[in-house]
N, C-alpha and C positions, 0 to 999 in steps of 0.2 A: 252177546250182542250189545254192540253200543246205541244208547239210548240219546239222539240230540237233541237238545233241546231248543227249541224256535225261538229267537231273541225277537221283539217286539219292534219293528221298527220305530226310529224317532220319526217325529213330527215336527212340524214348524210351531215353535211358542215362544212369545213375541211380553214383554214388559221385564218389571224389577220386585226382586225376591229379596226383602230384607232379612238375613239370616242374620243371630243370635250365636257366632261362631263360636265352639264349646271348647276348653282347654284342653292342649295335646294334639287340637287338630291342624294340619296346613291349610293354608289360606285353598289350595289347590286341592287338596283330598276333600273338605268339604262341598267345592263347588262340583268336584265329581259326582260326589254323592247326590247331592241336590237336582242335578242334568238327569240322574237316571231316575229318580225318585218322579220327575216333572217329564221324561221319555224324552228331553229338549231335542233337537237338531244342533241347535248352537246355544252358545255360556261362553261369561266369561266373566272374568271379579274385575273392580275397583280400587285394587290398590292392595298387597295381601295384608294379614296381621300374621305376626310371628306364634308359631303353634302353643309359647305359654300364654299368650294374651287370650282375652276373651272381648265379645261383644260385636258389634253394627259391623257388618259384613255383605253390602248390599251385591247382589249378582245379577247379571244383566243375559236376557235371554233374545237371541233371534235380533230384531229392527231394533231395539234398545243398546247391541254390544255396539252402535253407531256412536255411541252416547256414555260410555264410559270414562272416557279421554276425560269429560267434563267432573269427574267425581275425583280424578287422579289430582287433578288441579285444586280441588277442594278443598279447605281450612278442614281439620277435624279438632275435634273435642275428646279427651281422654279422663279418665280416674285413676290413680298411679298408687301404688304402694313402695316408696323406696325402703329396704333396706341397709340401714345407713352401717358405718364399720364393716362390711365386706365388701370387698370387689372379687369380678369373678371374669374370666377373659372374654366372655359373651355379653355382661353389663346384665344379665340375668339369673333366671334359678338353672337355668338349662347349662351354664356353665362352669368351670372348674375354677375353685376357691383362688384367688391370686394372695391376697393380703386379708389377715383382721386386724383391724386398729377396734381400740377404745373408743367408745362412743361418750364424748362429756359436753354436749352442747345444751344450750336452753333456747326455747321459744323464739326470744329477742333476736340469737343467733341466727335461726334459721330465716325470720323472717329479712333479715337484714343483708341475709346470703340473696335470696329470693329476689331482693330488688334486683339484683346484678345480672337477672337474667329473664327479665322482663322486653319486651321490644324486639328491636333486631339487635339479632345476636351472630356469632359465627360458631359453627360446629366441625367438627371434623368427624367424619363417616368412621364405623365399627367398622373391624375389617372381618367381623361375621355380621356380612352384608351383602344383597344380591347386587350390590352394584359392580360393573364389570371392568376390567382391566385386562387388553388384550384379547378379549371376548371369553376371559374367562372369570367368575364372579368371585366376590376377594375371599366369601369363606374359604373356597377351597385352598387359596395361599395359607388362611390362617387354619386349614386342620392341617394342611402341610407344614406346619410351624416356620411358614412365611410371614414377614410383615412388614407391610409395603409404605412409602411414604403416601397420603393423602392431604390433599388440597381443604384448610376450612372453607365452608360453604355458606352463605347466609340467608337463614332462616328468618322468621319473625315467633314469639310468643306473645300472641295476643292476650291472653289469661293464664294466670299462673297463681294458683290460688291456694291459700293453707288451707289443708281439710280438719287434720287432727296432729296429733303427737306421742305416740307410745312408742317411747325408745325401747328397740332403736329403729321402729317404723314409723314413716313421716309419707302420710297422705295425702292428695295434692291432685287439684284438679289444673290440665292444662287445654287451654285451647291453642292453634298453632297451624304456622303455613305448613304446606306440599312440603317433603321432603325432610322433615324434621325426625330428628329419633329421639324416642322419647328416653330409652336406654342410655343414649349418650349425655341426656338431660339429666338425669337421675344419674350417671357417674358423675358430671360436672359440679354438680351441687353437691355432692358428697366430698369431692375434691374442694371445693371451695371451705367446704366444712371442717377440712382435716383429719379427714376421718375413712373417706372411699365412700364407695357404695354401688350398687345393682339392685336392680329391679326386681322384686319380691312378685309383684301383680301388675297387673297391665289391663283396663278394658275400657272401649270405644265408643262411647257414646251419643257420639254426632259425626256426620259425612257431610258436609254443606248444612243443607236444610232437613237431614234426611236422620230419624229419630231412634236410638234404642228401644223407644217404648214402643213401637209399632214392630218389631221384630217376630220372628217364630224360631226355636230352635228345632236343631236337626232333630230329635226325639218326635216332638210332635208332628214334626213334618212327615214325619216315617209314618206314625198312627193315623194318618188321615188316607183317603180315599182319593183318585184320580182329582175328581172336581173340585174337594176341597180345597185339594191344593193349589189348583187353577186361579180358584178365587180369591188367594190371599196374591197374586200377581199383580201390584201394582201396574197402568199402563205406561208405557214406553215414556211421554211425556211427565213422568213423574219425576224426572233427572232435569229435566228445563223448566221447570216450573217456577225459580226465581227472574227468569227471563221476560221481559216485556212480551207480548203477543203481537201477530199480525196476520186480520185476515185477508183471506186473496178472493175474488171471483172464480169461478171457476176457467175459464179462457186466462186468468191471469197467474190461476194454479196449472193451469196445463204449461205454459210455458215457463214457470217453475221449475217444475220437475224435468224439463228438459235442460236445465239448465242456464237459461237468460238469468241477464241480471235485469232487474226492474227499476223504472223508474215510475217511484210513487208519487212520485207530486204531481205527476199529469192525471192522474187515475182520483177515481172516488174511495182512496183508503183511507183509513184511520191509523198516524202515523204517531209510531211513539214518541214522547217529547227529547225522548237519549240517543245518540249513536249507539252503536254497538250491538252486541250479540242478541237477538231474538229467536222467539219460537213460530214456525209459520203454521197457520190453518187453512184449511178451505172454507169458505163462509159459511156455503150450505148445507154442511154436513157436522162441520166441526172436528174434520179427518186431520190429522197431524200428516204436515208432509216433510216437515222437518226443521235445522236451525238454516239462521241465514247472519252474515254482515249489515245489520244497517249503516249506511256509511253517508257522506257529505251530498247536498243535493236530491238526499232520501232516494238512493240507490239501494234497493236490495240486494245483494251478492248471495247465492244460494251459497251452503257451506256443505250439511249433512241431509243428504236425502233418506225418504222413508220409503219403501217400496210398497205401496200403494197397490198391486194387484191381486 
């Protein structure tokens, strides 16, 4: 006789889970884990990390995955272990040795390399990359031992920082816009070096505003009980929290959420001194109802709604 086993239905759970993502894992196998661990209804990540990296991993549950878009766009902060004298066709450990050179640089050298790639810069994408070409993403060309031309793209390095020096690993913290690889970083400065190089280690420790030190790893996440884990859920507005505020009446929150645009200068608001993107509330409650455009003549423009019932 087959025994079935009753699977638990999910529930609606609503904020943001800063995971501690542990090496070896996909950015996607952890947040699976995470959804069943929390019984979620809906998940979804922030942007992945590559299975050797580790660290800040934040995941967005329910009315928050509204609100991912804003973490995608986000400057992050890294600590990097390059490598130096090997290259490998992945720009990490996860890959097959291409070349070793002699590693004979000093200090002066690296720091000197280092200017050269401070600010905006231009990169050219791994082609063990999810970006897509033809709808289909370029690692699979490169396990196919394809290899495609790609377009440099430009980045910014906001900080680029010497850590240490034990040849022939050279640690390095960077901070950096959207869309940056840090692998291609650490091959480029290898390359500038004379010497090659990939990526030894890799971990993340800033999303925007949003901090490694406040993380939980998956382990503990496992050892804790329903509620605990509940409570480590930061809420939904923990992703807009660099955002000005703006609250509404309630008559001027219902047509909010219907979607009008508002015009605030007729009304008794308190109007931020900047255009642009804000976080909306309702006065009397302090309910997030979501982002909106503040725009010219202190127009609200709703953007992302919170569902409210």
């Amino acid at each position: 006789m087959t025994i079935q086993v009753k699977k638990m239905p999910r529930v609606p759970v609503h904020g943001v889970l800063l995971l501690d993502k542990p090496v070896g894992w996909s950015s996607n196998d952890a947040l699976i884990k995470a959804k069943r661990l929390l019984n979620a209804l809906k998940a979804g990540h922030t942007g992945t990390l590559d299975p050797f990296a580790t660290g800040l991993l934040p995941l967005c549950f329910g009315e928050a995955t509204k609100f991912s878009q804003d973490l995608l766009e986000a400057d992050k902060t890294y600590q990097t272990v390059v490598h130096l004298g090997v290259s490998t066709n992945t720009g990490d450990t996860e890959g097959e040795v291409l070349q070793t050179l002699p590693v004979e640089v000093t200090v002066t050298q690296i720091e000197e390399v280092l200017g050269q790639f401070r600010g905006d810069i231009l990169q050219v994408p791994p082609m063990y990359s999810a970006l897509k070409r033809d709808g289909k993403p370029l690692y699979e060309y490169a396990r196919a031992g394809i290899t495609l031309e790609r377009e440099a793209r430009p980045v910014t390095i906001y900080l680029l920082e010497f850590v240490s020096y034990e040849a022939p690993f050279l640690t390095l913290n960077v901070r950096c816009s959207k869309g940056t690889y840090i692998r291609v970083l650490g091959e480029d400065i290898g390359n500038a070096l004379g010497c090659g190089a990939h990526l030894n280690a890799l971990r993340r420790t800033h999303v925007g505003h949003l901090l490694l030190e406040n993380t939980v790893t998956l382990e503990a996440l496992t050892a804790m009980d329903e509620s605990q884990r509940a409570q480590l859920l930061a809420p939904v507005d923990a992703l807009l929290s660099s955002f000005p505020e703006v609250l509404l009446s309630d008559d001027l929150a219902r047509r909010f959420l219907q979607g009008q645009r508002l015009a605030l200068g007729k009304e008794e608001v308190q109007i931020p001194e900047q255009f642009g993107r804000v976080r909306v509330y309702r006065e009397s409650n302090r309910q997030l109802l979501g982002s909106a455009q503040l725009q010219e003549y202190a127009i609200l423009a709703p953007e992302r709604l919170v569902s409210t019932v």
